[in-house]
N, C-alpha and C positions, 0 to 999 in steps of 0.2 A: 425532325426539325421542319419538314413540311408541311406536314398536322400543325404547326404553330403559327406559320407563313400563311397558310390557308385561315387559319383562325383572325389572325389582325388584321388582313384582306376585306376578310367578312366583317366587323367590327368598321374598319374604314366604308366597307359599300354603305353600310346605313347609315353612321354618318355623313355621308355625302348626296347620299338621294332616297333614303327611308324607304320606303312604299310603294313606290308607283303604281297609279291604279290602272293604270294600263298591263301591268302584269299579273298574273295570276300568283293569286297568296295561299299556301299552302294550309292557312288558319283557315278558309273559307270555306273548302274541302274537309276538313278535319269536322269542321262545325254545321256541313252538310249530311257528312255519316252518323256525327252523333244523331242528327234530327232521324235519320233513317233507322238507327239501333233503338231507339227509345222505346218504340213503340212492340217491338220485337221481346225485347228484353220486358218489357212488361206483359206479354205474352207467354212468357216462358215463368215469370213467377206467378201467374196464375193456374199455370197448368197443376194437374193433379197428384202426379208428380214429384214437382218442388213444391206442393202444400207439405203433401206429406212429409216429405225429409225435413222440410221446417218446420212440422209441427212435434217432431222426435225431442220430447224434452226442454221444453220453452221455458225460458227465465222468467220471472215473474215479469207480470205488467206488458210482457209481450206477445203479438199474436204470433200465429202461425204465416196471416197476411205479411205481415211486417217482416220478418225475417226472410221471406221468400224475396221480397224484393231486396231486402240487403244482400241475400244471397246470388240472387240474378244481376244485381248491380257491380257485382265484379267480373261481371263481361266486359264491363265498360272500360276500366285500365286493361284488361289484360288481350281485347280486343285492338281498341286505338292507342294505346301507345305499343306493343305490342308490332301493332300491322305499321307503326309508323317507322316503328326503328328499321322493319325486316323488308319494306319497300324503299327505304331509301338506302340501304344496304345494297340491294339489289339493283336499285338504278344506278348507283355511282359504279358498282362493278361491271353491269353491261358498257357503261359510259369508257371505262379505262379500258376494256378489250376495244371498243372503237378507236380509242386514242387517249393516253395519259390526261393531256391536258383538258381534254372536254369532262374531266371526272375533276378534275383542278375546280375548273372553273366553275361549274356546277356546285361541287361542294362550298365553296365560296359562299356564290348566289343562296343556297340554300341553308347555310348558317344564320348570312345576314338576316334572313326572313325569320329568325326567332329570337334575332335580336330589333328591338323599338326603342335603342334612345335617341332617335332623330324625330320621330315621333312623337317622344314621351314632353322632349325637351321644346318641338312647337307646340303643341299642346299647351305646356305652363305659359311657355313665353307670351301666346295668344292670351290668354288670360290676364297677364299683364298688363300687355299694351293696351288692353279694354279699361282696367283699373284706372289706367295712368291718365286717360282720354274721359273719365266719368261715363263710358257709358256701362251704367249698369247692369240693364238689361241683357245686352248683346256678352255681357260679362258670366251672368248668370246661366246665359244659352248657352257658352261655352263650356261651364263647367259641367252642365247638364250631361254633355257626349263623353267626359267622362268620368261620373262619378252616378251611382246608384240611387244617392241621397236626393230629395227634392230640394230644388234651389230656388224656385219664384219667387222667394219672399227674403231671400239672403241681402247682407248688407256686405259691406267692400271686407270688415275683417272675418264673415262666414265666408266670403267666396276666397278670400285667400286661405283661409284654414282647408277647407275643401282642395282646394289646386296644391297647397304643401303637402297636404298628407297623401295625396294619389301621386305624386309625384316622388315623393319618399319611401311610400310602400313600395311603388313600381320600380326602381331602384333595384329591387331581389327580383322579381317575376319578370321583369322586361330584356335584362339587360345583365344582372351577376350571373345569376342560375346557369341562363344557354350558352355562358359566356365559358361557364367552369366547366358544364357537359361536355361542350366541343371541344373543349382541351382535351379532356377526359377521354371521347368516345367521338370525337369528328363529329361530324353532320348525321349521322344516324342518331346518335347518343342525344346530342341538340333538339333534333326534330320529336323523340319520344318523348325529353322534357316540354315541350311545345305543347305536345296532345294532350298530356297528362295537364297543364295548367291550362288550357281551353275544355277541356273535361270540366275544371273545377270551377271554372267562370259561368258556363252553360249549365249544369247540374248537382255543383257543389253547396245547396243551399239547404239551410235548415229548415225551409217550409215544410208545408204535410204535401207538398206536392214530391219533393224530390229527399225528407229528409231519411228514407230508407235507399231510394232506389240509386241515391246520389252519393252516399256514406261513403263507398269505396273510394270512392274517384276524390272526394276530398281530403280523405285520409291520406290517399297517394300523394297528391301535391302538395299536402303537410312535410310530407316524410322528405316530397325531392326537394323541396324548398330549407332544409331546416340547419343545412348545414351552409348554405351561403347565404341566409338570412344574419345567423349568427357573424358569419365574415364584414357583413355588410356594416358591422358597427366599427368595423378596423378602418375598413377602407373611407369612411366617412368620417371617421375622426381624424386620417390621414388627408382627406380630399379640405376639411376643415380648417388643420394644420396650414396647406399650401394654399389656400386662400384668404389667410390671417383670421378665422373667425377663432370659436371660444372649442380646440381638437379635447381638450381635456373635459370638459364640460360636456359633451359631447358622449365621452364614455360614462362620465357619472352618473349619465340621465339613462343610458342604457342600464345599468346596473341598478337603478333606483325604480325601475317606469315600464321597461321592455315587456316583465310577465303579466302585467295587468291589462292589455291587451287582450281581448277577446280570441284574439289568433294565437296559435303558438309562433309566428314568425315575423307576422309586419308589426308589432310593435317592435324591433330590434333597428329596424331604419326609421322610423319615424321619431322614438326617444332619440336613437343620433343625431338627428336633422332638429330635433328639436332645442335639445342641448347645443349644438352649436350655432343655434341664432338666436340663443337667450328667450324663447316662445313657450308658451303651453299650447299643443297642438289635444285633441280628443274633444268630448262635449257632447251636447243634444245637437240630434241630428233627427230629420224624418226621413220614415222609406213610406211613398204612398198615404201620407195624414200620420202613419206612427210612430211614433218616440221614440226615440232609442238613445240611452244615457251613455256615452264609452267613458273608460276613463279618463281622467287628465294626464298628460302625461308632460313633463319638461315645468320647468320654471318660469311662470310669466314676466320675464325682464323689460321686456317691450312689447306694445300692442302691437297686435298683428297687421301687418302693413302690407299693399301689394308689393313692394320690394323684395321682402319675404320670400314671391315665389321667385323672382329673379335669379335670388342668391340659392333656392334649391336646384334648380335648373343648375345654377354652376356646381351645386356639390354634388348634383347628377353626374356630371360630363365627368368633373376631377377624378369622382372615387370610381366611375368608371373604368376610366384609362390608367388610370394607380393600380385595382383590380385587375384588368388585363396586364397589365408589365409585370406584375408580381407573377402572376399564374406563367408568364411564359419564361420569365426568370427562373421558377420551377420547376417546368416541366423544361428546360433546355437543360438546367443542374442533372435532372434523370436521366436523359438520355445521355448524359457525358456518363454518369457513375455507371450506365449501365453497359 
């Protein structure tokens, strides 16, 4: 039951003060090693060595280059998530021989940091207030911090499609995922889900820059992601429910929309999100000048409107904390049956 206590704790800290950049974040670290393994790890698929072992037998169409780096590239999960779960194992255990509570509190502090809906949810709300005010531009700069796509030339219902669907996706990566690990695995568990989905932000990309040497680490945050992804269409059909929007609609756009999704995951909260405010969310988007067609996903009932993201923002926070109640409703059932 303390594992639980600590959990909602953590889940409270960030919503109550998210980030402060006056503290050190344990992403920043994470995404300093990777910068420092990269370049390693691509040392080591060049050597001669791992040519040879990757040249044993090559499938068509592929080199020996190529596999060497997919081969080297699973340094990268099994290095940083890995080092991350077995470091903060380790500090919480030195922490509780000095004193219980300092491994408490710690662990706490160090959940909240892989959890971001107090972030996720200023974020959209900023975007918002920008909508609500006409200004566009400063609308556009916002969404720009966070979203890959280029926005300089977005009008009010691209920049709100843009703010619902990053706010939707994020939903599983921000906020379910380290929500169900730390149940799961405490603050270690939490923290390796963390590495593993900043692994996949920093080098889980289909270019020819990272689409070998990145493969593993994408794969892996496919695989951590796939089962609270899928959750994530309950909890939003129930966060949907408790905020009178359309909970039923909600699941049918998931079952209609979720696999056409270029991800196997973030279409499962975006078709919810989208079902239940009557929206088609997907579309042409560019990355750098280039096209990219997603699918459509949801039912266009009403034009996309800044309000939109307001009300994702709320089915943020609801199937959030619906999410968490259920998981500790859960996991307290266990520990009585057990």
């Amino acid at each position: 039951m303390l594992e639980i206590a600590i959990v909602l704790c953590a889940f409270l800290i960030d919503l109550a003060v998210g980030d402060p950049r006056m503290l050190p974040h344990p992403v920043v670290g994470m995404g300093y090693v990777i910068g420092k393994l990269e370049p390693r790890l691509r040392a080591i698929a060049a050597s001669r060595v791992v040519l040879r072992v990757a040249g044993w037998r090559l499938p068509p169409g592929q080199s020996a280059q190529q596999r060497a780096l997919k081969l080297a590239g699973i340094g990268f999960p099994l290095l940083l998530v890995g080092g991350a779960f077995a470091l903060t194992w380790l500090l919480l255990l030195l922490l509780y021989r000095l004193h219980p509570w300092l491994a408490y509190g710690a662990e706490a502090w160090l959940v909240s940091t892989t959890i971001a809906a107090r972030g996720l949810g200023d974020a959209g709300t900023d975007i918002w207030r920008l909508l609500q005010t006409n200004r566009l531009p400063e609308a556009r700069q916002a969404l720009s911090m966070i979203v890959g796509r280029d926005t300089e030339e977005l009008d009010e219902a691209e920049i709100t499609r843009g703010a619902v669907e990053t706010v939707a996706e994020n939903i599983v990566d921000a906020i379910l995922s380290p929500l169900l690990y730390a149940l799961i695995g405490g603050a270690p568990l939490a923290m390796a889900y963390r590495a593993a989905n900043t692994l996949d932000s920093m080098v889980g990309y289909r270019d020819e820059k990272y689409a070998q040497l990145g493969w593993a680490s994408a794969r892996f945050d496919d695989a951590a992601n796939w089962i609270p992804a899928r959750l994530s269409a309950f909890a939003i059909a129930a966060a949907a429910w408790l905020l009178r929007l359309r909970s039923r609609e909600a699941l049918r756009s998931v079952r209609r929309y979720a696999r056409l999704h270029p991800s196997p995951n973030s279409g499962f909260p975006e078709s919810a999100v989208a079902g239940a405010l009557g929206i088609q969310l997907g579309g042409l988007n560019y990355y750098k000048g280039v096209a990219s067609d997603r699918a459509r996903m949801g039912d266009p009932l009403f034009p996309l409107e800044a309000r939109h993201i307001r009300l994702t923002v709320a089915i943020m926070y609801a199937s959030s904390g619906l999410f968490l109640l259920a998981g500790i409703g859960l996991a307290g059932l266990a520990v009585c049956l057990l």
